[in-house]
Structures are given as structure tokens and as C-alpha cells.
C-alpha positions as CSV (number, residue, x, y, z in Angstrom):
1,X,-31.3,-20.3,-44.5
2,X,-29.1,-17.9,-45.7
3,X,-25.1,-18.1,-46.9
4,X,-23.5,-14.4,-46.6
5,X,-20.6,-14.8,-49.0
6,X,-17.9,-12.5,-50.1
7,X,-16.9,-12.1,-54.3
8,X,-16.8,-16.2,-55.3
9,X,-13.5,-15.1,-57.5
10,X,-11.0,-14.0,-54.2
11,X,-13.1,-15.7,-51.8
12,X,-11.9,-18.8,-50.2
13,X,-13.5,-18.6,-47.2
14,X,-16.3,-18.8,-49.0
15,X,-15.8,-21.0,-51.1
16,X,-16.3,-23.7,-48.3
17,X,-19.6,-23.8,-46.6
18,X,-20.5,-22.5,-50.7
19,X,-19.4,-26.2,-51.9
20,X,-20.3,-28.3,-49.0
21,X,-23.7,-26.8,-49.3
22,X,-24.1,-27.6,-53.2
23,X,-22.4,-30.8,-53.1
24,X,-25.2,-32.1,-50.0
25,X,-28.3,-30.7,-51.9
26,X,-28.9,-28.7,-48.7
27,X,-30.8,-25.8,-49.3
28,X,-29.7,-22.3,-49.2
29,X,-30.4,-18.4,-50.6
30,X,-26.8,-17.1,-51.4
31,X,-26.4,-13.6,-50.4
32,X,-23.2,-12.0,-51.9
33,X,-21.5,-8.8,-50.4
34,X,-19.4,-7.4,-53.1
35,X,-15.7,-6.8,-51.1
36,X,-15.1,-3.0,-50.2
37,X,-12.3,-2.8,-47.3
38,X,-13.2,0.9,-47.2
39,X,-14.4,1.7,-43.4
40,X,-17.8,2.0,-43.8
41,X,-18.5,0.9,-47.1
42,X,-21.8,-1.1,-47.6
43,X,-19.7,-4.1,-47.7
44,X,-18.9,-3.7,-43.6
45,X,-22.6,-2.1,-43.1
46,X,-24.5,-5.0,-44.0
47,X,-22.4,-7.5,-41.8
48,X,-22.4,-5.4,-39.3
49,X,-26.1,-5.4,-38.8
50,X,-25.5,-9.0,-38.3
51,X,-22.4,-9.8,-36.5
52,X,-19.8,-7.1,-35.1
53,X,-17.0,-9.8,-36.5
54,X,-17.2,-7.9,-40.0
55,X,-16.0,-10.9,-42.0
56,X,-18.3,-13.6,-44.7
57,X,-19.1,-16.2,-44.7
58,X,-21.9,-15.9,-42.3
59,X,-24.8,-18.4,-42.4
60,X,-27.8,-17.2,-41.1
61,X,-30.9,-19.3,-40.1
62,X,-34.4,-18.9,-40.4
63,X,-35.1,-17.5,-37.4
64,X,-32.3,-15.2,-37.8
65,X,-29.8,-16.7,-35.6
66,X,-26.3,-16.2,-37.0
67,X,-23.0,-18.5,-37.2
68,X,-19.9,-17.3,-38.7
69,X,-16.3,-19.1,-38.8
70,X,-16.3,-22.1,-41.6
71,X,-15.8,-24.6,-38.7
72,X,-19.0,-23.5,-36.9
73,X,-21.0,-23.6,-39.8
74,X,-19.6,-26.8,-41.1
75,X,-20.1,-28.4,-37.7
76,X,-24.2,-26.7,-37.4
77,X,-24.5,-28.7,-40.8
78,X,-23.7,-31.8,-40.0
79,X,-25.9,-32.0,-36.5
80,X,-28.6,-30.3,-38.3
81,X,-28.2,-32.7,-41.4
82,X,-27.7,-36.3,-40.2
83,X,-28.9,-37.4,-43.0
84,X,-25.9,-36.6,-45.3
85,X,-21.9,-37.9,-44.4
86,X,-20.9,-34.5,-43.8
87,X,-18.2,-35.9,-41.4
88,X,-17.2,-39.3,-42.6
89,X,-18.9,-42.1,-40.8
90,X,-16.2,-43.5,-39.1
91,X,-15.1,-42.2,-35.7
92,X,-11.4,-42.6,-36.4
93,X,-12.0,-41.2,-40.1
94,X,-14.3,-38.1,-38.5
95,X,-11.7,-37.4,-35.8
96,X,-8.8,-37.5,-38.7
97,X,-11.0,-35.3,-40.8
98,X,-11.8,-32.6,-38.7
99,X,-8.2,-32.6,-37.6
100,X,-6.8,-31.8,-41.4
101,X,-9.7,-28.8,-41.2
102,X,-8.2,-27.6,-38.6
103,X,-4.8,-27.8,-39.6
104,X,-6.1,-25.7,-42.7
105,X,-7.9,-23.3,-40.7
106,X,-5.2,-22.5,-38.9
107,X,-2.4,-22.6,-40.4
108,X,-0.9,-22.5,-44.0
109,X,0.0,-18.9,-43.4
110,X,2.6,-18.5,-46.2
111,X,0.5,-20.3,-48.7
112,X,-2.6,-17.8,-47.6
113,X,-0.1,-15.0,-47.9
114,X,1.7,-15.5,-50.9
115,X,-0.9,-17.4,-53.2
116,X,-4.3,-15.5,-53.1
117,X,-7.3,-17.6,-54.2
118,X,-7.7,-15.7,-57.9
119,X,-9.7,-18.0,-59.7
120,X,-9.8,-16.0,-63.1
121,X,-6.2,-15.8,-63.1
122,X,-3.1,-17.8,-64.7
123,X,-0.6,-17.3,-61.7
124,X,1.8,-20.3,-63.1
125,X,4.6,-17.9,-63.9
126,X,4.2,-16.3,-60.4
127,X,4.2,-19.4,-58.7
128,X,7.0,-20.7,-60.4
129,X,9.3,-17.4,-59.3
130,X,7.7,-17.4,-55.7
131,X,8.9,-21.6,-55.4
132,X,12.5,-20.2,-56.4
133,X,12.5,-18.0,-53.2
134,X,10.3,-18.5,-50.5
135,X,11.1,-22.0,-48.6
136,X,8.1,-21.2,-46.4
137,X,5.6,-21.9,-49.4
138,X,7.1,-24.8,-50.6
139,X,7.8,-26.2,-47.0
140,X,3.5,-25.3,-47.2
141,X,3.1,-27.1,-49.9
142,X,4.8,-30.4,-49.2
143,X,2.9,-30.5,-45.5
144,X,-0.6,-30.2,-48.2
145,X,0.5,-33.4,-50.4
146,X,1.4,-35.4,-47.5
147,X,-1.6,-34.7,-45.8
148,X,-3.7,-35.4,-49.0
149,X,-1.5,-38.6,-50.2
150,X,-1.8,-40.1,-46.7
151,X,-5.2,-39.8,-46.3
152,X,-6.0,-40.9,-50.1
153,X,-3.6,-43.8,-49.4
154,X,-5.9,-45.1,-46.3
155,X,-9.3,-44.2,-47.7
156,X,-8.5,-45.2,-51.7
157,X,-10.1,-41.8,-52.7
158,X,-10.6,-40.2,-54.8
159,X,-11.6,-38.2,-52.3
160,X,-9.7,-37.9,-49.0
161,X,-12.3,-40.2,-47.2
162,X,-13.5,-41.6,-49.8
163,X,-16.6,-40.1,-50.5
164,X,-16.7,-36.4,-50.7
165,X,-17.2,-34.8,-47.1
166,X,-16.5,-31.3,-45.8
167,X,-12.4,-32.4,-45.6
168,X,-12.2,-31.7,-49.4
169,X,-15.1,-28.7,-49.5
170,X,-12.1,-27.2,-46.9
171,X,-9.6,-28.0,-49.0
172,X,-11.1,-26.6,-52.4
173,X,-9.6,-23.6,-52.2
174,X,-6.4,-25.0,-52.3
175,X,-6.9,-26.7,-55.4
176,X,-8.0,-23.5,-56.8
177,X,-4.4,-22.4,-55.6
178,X,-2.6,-25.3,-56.5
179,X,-3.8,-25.1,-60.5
180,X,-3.8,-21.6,-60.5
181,X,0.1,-20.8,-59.5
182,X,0.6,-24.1,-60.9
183,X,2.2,-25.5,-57.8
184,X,4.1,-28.8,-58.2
185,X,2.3,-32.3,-56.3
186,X,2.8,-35.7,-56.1
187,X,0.9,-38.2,-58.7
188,X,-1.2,-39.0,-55.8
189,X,-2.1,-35.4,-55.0
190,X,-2.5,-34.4,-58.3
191,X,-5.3,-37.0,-59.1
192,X,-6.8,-35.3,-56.2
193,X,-6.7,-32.1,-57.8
194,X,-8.2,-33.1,-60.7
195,X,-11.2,-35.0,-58.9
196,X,-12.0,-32.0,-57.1
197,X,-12.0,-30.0,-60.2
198,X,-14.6,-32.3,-61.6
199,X,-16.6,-32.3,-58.5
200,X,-19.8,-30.6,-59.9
201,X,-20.5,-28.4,-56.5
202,X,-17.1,-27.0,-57.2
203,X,-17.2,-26.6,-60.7
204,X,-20.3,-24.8,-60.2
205,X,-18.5,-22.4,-57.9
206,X,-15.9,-21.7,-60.4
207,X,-18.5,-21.4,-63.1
208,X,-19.8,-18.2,-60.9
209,X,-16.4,-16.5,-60.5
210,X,-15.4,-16.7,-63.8
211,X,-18.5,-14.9,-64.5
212,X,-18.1,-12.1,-62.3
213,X,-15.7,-9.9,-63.9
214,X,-15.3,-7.9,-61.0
215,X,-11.8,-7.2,-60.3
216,X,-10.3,-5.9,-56.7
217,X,-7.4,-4.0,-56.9
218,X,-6.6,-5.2,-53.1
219,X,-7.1,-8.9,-54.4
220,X,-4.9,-8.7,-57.7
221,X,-1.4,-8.7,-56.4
222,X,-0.2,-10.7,-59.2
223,X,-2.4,-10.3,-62.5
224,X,0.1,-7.9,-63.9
225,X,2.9,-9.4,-63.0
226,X,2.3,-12.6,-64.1
């Protein structure tokens, strides 16, 4: 099986299906398409001779049947992997899972926006001036640590059910956002941050940007502002 990824640095997309992968021994051949938003570059090429939606991460089985969209993939893990707690066991814990992945996946649009994933990057300076002006990202950022202290509250953590499922490989990125900008949380959400950091599937994920050195003008907003 096969994991079409984007540059692990910008990424968060990525990023997900990336961890969960690692963190469930499942596995996978990682196939990275350097970003180039230029029509037609070899970036856009090589996805489209595989889907006409144009964006990673794609996962692409054997047989060369193709799912794209984190949630797909994530859900094609855990029927094709039983095995592992992909979801948490639970049926109420499962159903309250999937729905904080969704909430994710859909929205947060003003934390997306503002607070690009830019894992080599010290954004704290930038992230305290965009906290001064735009309610939006903090209003963002408060709706994050509830969610994460309730569901640490009910499960114990140190993950948010418990034991590591694909809840926190969706909400990785975040973290990467949250330390990065140097966004302000809870105690209970920043213990969070800090197991997720320690998580070895994610540190090895971080261990791979910070060796890329391949900076995007279109994904540095911020580097030389900060």
C-alpha cells in the first residue's frame, strides 16, 4: 500500500493518515510529491494520473484502487485493520471520536487560515500579534481546549480516549500549530500537547520535516515576519 503525501513540513493533511499509520505498525511505502501549485507542474501530473481531485494525501492499495480525503482513509484502516483500536472500542467513545474528526475536518477555518502548519518555524511572535486581533482564532482556539479537556476529563488520557486512536493522529497537526504560534491552553490541554509531542509516530514525522529544508514561498507567510 501506498501513502501519496505532500512536503511533511506544510502538510497537515498529511500529517494524519502519516501518524496513524506509524503509530499502528501498519505497513506502508510513502510516496512524497514535493508542492508545486503551478498548473501543470509535476506535482498536479502525478495525482492526476491517479485521481482528478488533485490534492495528497491519497492512499493507494495494492491493486491500485485509490482513496483520498483523511476520513476515508482513516475509516478503510480501521475495517481493513480490526486488529488495532483505530476507533476506540467503545461505541459511545467511537461515535464521540469520529464526531471531534469531523468537527476538525470541517471546520476550524480561521485557525487553518491564519496559523499554517510550518513545522520548522518559531511563529510565537506571530501568534501572539494575531491573538491581539482576530477573535475568530481565539474563539478557534477555545472550541480546541474544550473539546480536548472534555474528552481527556472522561477518558483520563493522556490521550483523548485514552489510548492513542486516530482522534489525536487528526488532531496532530494542531499541536504542531498550537507550539508553533505558541497559542495559549488550558493545563489540561497543554499536557495533551506535550503527550502528543512525545508520541514516537509523531516525533518521527517531525523528525522528517525538520530535515527537509525545502521552503515554499506560498507556505511561508510568516517566517519573515516573525
Amino acid at each position: 500500500m501506498k501513502l501519496y503525501i505532500g512536503n511533511k513540513n506544510y502538510s497537515s493533511w498529511s500529517m494524519r493518515p502519516w501518524v496513524l499509520l506509524k503509530a499502528f505498525g501498519i505497513p506502508f511505502e510513502e510516496v512524497k510529491l514535493r508542492f508545486d501549485f503551478t498548473p501543470g507542474s509535476a506535482f498536479y501530473q502525478a495525482l492526476a494520473a491517479l485521481t482528478p481531485v488533485g490534492k495528497v494525501p491519497l492512499m493507494v492499495e495494492d491493486d491500485g484502487f485509490v482513496i483520498w480525503d483523511t476520513l476515508a482513509i482513516t475509516e478503510t484502516l480501521a475495517e481493513q485493520h480490526p486488529e488495532h483500536a483505530i476507533w476506540p472500542r467503545g461505541a459511545r467513545q467511537r461515535a464521540r471520536a469520529r464526531s471531534l474528526c469531523a468537527e476538525m475536518h470541517a471546520g476550524f477555518g480561521t485557525l487553518r487560515s491564519l496559523c499554517p502548519m510550518n513545522i520548522d518555524a518559531d511563529l510565537q511572535a506571530v501568534g501572539t500579534r494575531l491573538l491581539a486581533t482576530e477573535p475568530k482564532l481565539k474563539a478557534d482556539l477555545a472550541r480546541v481546549d474544550a473539546l480536548w479537556s472534555e474528552a481527556l476529563a472522561a477518558s483520563d488520557g493522556p490521550f483523548l480516549f485514552g489510548a492513542f486512536s486516530a482522534a489525536d493522529a487528526y488532531f496532530a497537526p494542531v499541536v504542531m500549530r498550537v507550539t508553533r504560534y505558541g497559542l495559549p491552553l488550558t493545563a489540561a490541554a497543554q499536557a495533551y500537547v506535550q503527550a502528543i509531542e512525545a508520541h514516537p509516530a509523531v516525533q518521527a514525522f517531525v523528525a522528517d520535516a525538520l530535515a527537509e529544508r525545502d521552503f515554499i514561498a506560498e507556505d511561508e507567510p510568516y517566517r519573515t515576519q516573525a
